[in-house]
C-alpha positions in Angstrom: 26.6 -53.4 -19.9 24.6 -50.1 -18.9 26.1 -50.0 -15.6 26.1 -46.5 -14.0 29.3 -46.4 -12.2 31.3 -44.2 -12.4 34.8 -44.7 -12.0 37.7 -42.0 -11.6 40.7 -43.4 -10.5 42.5 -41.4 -11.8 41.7 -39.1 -9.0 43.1 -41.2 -6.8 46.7 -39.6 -6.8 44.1 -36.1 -5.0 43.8 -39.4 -2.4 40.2 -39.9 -3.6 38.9 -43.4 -5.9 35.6 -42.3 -6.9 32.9 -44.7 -7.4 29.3 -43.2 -7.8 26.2 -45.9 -8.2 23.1 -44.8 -9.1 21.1 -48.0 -8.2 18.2 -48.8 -10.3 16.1 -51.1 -8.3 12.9 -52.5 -8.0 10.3 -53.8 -10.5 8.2 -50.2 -10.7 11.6 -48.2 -10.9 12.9 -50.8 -14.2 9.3 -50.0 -15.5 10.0 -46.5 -15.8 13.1 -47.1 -17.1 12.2 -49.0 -19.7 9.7 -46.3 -20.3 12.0 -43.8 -20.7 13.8 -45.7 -23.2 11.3 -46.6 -25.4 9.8 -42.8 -25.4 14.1 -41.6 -26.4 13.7 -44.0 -28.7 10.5 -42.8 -30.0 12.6 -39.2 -30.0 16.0 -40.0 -31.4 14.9 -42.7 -34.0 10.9 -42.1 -34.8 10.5 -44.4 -37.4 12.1 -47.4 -35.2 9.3 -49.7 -33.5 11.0 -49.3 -29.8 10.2 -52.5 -29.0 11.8 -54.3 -31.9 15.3 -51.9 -31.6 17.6 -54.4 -30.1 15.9 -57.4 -31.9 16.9 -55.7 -35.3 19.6 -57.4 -37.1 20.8 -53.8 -38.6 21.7 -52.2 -35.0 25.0 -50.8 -36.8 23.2 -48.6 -38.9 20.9 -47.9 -36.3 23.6 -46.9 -34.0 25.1 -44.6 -36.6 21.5 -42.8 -37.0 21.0 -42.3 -33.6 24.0 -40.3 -33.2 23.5 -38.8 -36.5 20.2 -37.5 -35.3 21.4 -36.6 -32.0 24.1 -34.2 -33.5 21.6 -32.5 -35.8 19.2 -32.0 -33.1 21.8 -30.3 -30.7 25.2 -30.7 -31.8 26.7 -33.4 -29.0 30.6 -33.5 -29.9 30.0 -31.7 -33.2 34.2 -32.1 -33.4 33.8 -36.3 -33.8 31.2 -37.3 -35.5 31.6 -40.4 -37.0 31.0 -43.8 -35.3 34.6 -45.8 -35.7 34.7 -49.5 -35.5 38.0 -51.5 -35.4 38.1 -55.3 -35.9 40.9 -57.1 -34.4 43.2 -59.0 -36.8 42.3 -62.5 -35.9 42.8 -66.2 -38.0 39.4 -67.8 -36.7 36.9 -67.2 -34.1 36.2 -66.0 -31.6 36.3 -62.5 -33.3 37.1 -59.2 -31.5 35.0 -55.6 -32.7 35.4 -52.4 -30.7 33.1 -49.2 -31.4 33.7 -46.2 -30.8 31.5 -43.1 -30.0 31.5 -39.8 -31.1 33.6 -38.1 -27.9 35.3 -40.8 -27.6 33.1 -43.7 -25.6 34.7 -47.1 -26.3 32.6 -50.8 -26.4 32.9 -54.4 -27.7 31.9 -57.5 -28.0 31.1 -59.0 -24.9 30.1 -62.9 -26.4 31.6 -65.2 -28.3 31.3 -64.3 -31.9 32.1 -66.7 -34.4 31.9 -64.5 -37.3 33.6 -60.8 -37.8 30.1 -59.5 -38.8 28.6 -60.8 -35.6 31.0 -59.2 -33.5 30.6 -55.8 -35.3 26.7 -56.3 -34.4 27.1 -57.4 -31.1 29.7 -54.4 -30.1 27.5 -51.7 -32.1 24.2 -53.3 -29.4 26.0 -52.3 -26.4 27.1 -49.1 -28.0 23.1 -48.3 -28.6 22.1 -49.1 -25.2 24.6 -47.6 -23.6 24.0 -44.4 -25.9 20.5 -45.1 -24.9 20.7 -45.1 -21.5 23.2 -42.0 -21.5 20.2 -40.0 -22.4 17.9 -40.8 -19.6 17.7 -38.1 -16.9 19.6 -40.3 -14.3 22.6 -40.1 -16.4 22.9 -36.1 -16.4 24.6 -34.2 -13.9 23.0 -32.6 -11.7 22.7 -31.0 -8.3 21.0 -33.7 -6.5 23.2 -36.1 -8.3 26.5 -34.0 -7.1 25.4 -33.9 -3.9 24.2 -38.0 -3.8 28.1 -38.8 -5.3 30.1 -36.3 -2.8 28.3 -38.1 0.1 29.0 -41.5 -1.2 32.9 -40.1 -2.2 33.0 -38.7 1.8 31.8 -42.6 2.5 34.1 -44.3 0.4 37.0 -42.1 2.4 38.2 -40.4 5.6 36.9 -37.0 4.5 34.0 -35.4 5.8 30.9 -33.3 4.2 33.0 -29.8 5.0 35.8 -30.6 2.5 33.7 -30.2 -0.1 34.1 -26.6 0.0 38.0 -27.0 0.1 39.4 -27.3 -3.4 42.4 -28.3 -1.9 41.4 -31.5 -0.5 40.4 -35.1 -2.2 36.9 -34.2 -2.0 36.6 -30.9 -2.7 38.7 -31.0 -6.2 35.9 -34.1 -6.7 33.4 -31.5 -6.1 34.9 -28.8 -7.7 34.8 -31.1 -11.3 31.5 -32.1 -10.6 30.7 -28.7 -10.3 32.5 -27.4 -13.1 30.5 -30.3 -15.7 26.7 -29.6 -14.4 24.1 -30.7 -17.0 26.9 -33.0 -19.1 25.9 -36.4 -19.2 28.1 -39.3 -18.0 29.2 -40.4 -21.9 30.6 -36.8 -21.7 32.4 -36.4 -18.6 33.6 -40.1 -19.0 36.2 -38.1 -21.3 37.2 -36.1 -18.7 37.2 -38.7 -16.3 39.5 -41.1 -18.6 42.2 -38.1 -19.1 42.4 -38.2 -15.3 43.1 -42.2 -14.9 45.6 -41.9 -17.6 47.3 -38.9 -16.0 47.4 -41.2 -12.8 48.6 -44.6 -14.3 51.4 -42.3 -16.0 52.5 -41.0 -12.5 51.7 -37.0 -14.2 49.2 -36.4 -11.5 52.0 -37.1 -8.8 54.4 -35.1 -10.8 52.1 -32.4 -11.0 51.8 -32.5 -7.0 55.1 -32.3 -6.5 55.4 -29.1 -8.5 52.8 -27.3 -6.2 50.1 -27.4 -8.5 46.9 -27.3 -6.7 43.9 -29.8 -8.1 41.5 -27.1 -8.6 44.5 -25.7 -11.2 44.9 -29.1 -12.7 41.3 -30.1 -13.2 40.9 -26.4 -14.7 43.5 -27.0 -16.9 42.7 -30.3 -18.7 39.1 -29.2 -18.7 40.0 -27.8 -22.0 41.4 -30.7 -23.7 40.5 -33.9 -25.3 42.5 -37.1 -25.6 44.7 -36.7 -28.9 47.7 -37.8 -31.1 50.1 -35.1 -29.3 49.1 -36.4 -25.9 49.1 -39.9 -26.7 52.7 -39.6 -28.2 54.0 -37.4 -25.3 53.2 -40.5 -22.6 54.5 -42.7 -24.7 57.7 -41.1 -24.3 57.5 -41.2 -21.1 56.8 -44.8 -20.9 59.9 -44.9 -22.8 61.8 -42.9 -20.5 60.4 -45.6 -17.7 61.8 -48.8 -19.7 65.3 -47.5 -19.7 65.1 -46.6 -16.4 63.1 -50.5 -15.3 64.2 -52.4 -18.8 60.6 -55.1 -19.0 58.3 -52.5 -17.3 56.7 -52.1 -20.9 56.1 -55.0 -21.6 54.8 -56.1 -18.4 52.3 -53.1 -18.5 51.2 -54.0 -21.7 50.6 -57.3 -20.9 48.3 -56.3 -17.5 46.4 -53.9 -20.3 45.6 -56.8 -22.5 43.9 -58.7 -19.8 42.3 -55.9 -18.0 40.7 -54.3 -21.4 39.9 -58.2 -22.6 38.1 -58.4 -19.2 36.1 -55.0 -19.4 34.9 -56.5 -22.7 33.4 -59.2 -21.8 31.9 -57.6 -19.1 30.4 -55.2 -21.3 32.1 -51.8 -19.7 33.4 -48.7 -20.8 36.6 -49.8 -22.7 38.4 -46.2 -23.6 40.9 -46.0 -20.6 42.0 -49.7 -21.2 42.4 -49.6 -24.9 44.5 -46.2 -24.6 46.6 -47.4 -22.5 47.1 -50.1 -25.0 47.4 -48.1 -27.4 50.4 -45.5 -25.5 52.0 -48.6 -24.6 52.3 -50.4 -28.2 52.9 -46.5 -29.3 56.3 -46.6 -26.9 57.3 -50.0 -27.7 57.0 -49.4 -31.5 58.7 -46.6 -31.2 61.8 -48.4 -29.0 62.2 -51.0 -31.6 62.0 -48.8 -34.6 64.2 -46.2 -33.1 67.4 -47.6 -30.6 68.3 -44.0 -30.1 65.1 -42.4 -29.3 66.4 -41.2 -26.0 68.3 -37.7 -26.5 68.9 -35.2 -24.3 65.9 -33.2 -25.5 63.8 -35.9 -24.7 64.8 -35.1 -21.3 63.0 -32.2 -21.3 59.6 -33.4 -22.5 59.7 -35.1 -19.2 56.4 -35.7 -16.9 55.2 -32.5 -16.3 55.9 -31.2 -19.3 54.1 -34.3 -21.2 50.8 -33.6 -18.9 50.8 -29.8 -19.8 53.5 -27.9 -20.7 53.8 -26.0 -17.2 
């Protein structure tokens, strides 16, 4: 639930799967943390008793305060600001809530709710302490934290410490986005991170390669966008251009979306990436049955690499 991984695989198609743990271990090390959540607390929501927050029936409300209060005090995604939740249409328990965060941060649910209210509660508690523990100085990037991840990222592969300087390898274009979000917390460059395992499970990043576009280019490039309508819609034609080219594959990927974002649930992770591709996936199936024809020789040319950027 306020697991500090960090997952980009959808740097993997630059040969690298990123996973950064910052371990919090040890009885004097939780103290602190604790600590430091009660006194953000104490910051973000003064007139909350900290340690009565996530015993409070009202955590919704609570939830939308604290990022109420964090906007006012310093703008954070002034462009989103409203906490969304979405209820999934269900005849009888167990019940189904998603929230999500300004910028885009996606939780749910992770027990058995028997009740649609309940579920809204329990989704809008892992929202807080995830927003919680976002703010903690552990969660920011930083230079010791860039340096702690690129030495786990050279473990985790066959590179070594000097590609870091190369833009052009695995680890270096890891570095070089690292780099390029220093001081962002991980809520924040989550967003960035989920563009990139969407540009991978829709084979863009591959495309992208095999145009000659170097990472450093690409990672500069969707730097400077968010996750919206237009982008959504141009994948799902893409996914459509896939089903006539594997009839089934659409289904089949929509069903291995359903059980991997029903499985981040109830593990309490970070849900975005799983529920978007849900979503571009129902987007390209709606749009096959509504529309027989939607294949046209334009379509053609809002191919791959043109969905991912419009090189």
């Amino acid at each position: 639930m306020t697991s500090s991984k960090l997952y980009s695989p959808g740097l993997q198609e630059f040969r690298h799967e990123d996973t950064v743990q910052q371990a919090h271990t040890g009885r004097p090390k939780m103290d602190r943390t604790l600590e430091s959540l009660r006194h953000i607390i104490a910051q973000v929501l003064p007139h909350r008793d900290p340690a009565l927050v996530f015993k409070d029936l009202n955590v919704v409300s609570m939830l939308q305060e604290f990022w109420e209060s964090k906007q006012q005090q310093r703008a954070a995604f002034p462009s989103e600001g409203v906490v969304v939740y979405e209820s999934l249409p269900s005849p009888g328990p167990p019940f189904v809530s998603y929230v999500t965060l300004p910028g885009g941060s996606c939780f749910g649910n992770f027990q058995c709710c028997l009740s649609r209210a309940e579920a809204r509660r329990d989704a809008a508690k892992v929202a807080l302490i995830n927003s919680l523990f976002n703010e903690l100085p552990s969660r920011r990037i930083t230079k010791e934290f860039i340096m702690e991840s690129v030495q786990e990222a050279v473990a985790s592969t066959s590179g070594t410490l000097d590609d870091a300087d190369d833009p052009s390898t695995s680890i270096g274009a890891y570095h070089y986005m690292l780099e390029s979000n220093m001081g962002k917390t991980m809520l924040e460059f989550q967003e960035l991170m989920t563009i990139f395992q969407l540009l991978h499970w829709n084979g863009s990043l591959k495309a992208l390669r095999e145009t000659k576009c170097s990472r450093q280019e690409v990672i500069s490039y969707y730097s400077q966008y968010s996750l919206d309508e237009k982008m959504r819609s141009h994948m799902a034609l893409d996914w459509i251009m896939k089903e006539k080219e594997s009839p089934g594959i659409l289904s089949q990927e929509l069903r291995m979306a359903l059980r991997e974002l029903e499985e981040a649930r109830k593990a309490g992770q970070e849900l975005r990436f799983y529920k978007e591709k849900k979503e571009i996936l129902s987007l390209a199936l709606t749009q096959i049955y509504s529309d027989p024809d939607t294949s046209s020789p334009s379509d053609d040319q809002l191919s791959l690499t043109a969905l991912c950027g419009y090189h």
